[in-house]
C-alpha positions, 0 to 999 in steps of 0.5 A: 500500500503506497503512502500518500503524498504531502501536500507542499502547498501551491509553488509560485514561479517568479519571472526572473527579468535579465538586462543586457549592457547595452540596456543598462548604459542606455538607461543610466545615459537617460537618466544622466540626460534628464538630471541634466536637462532639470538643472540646466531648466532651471539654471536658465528659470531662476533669475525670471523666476527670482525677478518675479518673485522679488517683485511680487514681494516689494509690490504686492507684499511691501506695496512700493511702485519700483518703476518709479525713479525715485525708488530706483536711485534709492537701490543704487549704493551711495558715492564714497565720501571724499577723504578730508582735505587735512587727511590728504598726505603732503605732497613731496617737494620737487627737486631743484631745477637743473640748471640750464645748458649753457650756464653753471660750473663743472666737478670731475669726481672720483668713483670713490664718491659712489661706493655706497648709497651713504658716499652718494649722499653725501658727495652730492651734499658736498658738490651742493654746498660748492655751487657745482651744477654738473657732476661728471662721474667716469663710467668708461674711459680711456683703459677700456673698463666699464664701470657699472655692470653693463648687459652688453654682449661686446662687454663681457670683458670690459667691466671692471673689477670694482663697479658702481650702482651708476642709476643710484648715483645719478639718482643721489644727484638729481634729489640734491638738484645737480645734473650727473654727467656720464663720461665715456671714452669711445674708441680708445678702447684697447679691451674690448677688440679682443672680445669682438675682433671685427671692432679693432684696428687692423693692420693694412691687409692683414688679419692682426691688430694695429697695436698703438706703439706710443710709449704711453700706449704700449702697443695696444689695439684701439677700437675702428671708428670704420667698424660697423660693431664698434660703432654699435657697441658706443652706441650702446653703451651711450644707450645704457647710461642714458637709461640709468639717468644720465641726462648728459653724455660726455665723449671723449676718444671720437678720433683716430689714433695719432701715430703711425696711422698709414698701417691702419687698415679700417673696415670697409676701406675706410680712411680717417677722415673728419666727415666721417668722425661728423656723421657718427657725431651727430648720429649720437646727438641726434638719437640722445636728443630726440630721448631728451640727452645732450651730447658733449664731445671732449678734445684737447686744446692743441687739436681744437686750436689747430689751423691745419689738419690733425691726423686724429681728427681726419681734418680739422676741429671746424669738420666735425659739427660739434655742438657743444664742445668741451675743451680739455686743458693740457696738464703740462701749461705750454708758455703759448696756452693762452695763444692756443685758448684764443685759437680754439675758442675762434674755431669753436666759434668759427664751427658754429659751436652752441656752447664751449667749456675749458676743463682745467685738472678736476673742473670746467666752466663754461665760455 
């Protein structure tokens, strides 16, 4: 006799529902799309919905009629008020004027002067209380050095050992109402050809340097007043003085050499001349003044009284169209120097010269 079955109940069969990838990463995308579409509804609703809703507070809720001129200078803010007038700060007191170009006396000084920013104080304090009106401070002279930290590429090898913050210095002489002057020494140079060769001198034909044999010289190289890379290095070092203050540029060395000059093979072919030495003078003048610079050019009392050609000069002082001349007394006073200082100051004024100054030891005054 078989047992009888247990009755389990009803059994319930559930659909068990399977989504493939594909089905899920296009349900998510269209839920990210909606999220989406919500915000970016209601990004562009929001500033019409809180317009109206900020109008209907203040007109139906606070009753005021915002269309109205009145209400609408009230919502602009207040113009700041205006400081006091005894709250302003004193203004700062101008310098003393620079005196004109052709007036006021002369003072050659020493770098030592300018050491440190005390000495500047100090040194242009001292050049005040004497009446002094230019300040002359040599930045590159007849040795070749550089005496501030140039940035030119020609004058790596030219800075000096010990050097000076020139932009201070001029700027310690203008707060005492002085005029610094930057003296600079152009092509006699005997440094600076050996950094860039096409600068020098060369002998007629050759690829060496023409050595200056005067004794005081002692066989050195000058720089090419022919050479197109000379000429730009003056140029820039006039450029970078100029930059750091100093209205007023002496130069000195505009000429050739004097000695042995017939092995002197110029660039391009070029010959020493004075119509050459004028060009690059006025050059230089006309590019300080249109920056508001004044070119003083420096040469001694024989070469300017002169009558006949000089060979540094490539002619006569009358040649080169100098505007405002310095001349450089001997050290050594000739029996004849008052002779030759009425000679110069004719030919100056011959060469219609604008201004003319003597310099005597460690000053100048004007003529």
């Amino acid at each position: 006799m078989s047992k009888p079955k247990k009755n389990l109940g009803k059994l319930k069969h559930y659909k068990r529902i399977f989504h493939t990838r594909d089905q899920i990463v296009h349900t998510a995308l269209a839920w990210a799309a909606g999220i989406i579409a919500v915000f970016v509804a209601g990004y562009l609703a929001a500033p019409a919905v809180l317009d109206f809703g900020t109008h209907t507070w203040y007109t139906v809720v606070k009753g005021r009629d915002l269309d109205s001129p009145s209400s609408a200078a009230a919502s602009e803010p207040a113009p700041a008020q205006s400081a006091p007038a005894e709250s302003q700060p004193e203004a700062t007191p101008a310098p003393t004027p620079v005196p004109k170009v052709d007036q006021g006396s002369w003072a050659f000084a020493s770098l030592s002067g300018f050491s440190s920013p005390e000495k500047m104080a100090e040194t242009a304090r001292q050049y005040q209380e004497k009446g002094v009106h230019y300040v002359v401070i040599p930045l590159k002279d007849s040795t070749g050095y550089l005496y501030y930290p140039s940035t030119l590429p020609d004058a790596s090898k030219s800075v000096a050992a010990t050097t000076i913050d020139a932009a201070a210095a001029a700027a310690a002489l203008r707060e005492a109402g002085l005029e610094p002057v930057a003296s600079l020494c152009a092509f006699q140079d005997p440094i600076a050809p050996y950094t860039n060769r096409d600068m020098g001198i060369h002998y007629q034909n050759t690829e060496y340097f023409w050595l200056d044999a005067e004794q005081e010289a002692g066989g050195k190289p000058w720089l090419d007043p022919w050479s197109e890379a000379a000429v730009n290095y003056v140029a820039g070092v006039i450029s970078e003085v100029k930059a750091m203050g100093f209205n007023t540029i002496l130069l000195s060395g505009v000429q050739y050499p004097s000695y042995a000059t017939s092995s002197c093979g110029y660039a391009g072919g070029g010959t020493a001349t004075a119509s050459h030495l004028a060009q690059l003078l006025k050059s230089w003048n006309d590019t300080l003044s249109a920056d508001g610079g004044t070119l003083w050019v420096q040469y001694p009392l024989a070469a300017v009284a002169s009558a006949d050609p000089v060979a540094a000069l490539g002619g006569t002082y009358a040649d080169l169209g100098v505007q405002r001349l310095m001349i450089a007394m001997p050290a050594e006073v000739p029996e004849n120097q008052e002779e030759l200082l009425t000679a110069a100051k004719a030919a100056a004024k011959s060469a219609k010269t604008e201004s003319v100054t003597v310099k005597t030891a460690d000053s100048a005054v004007f003529q």
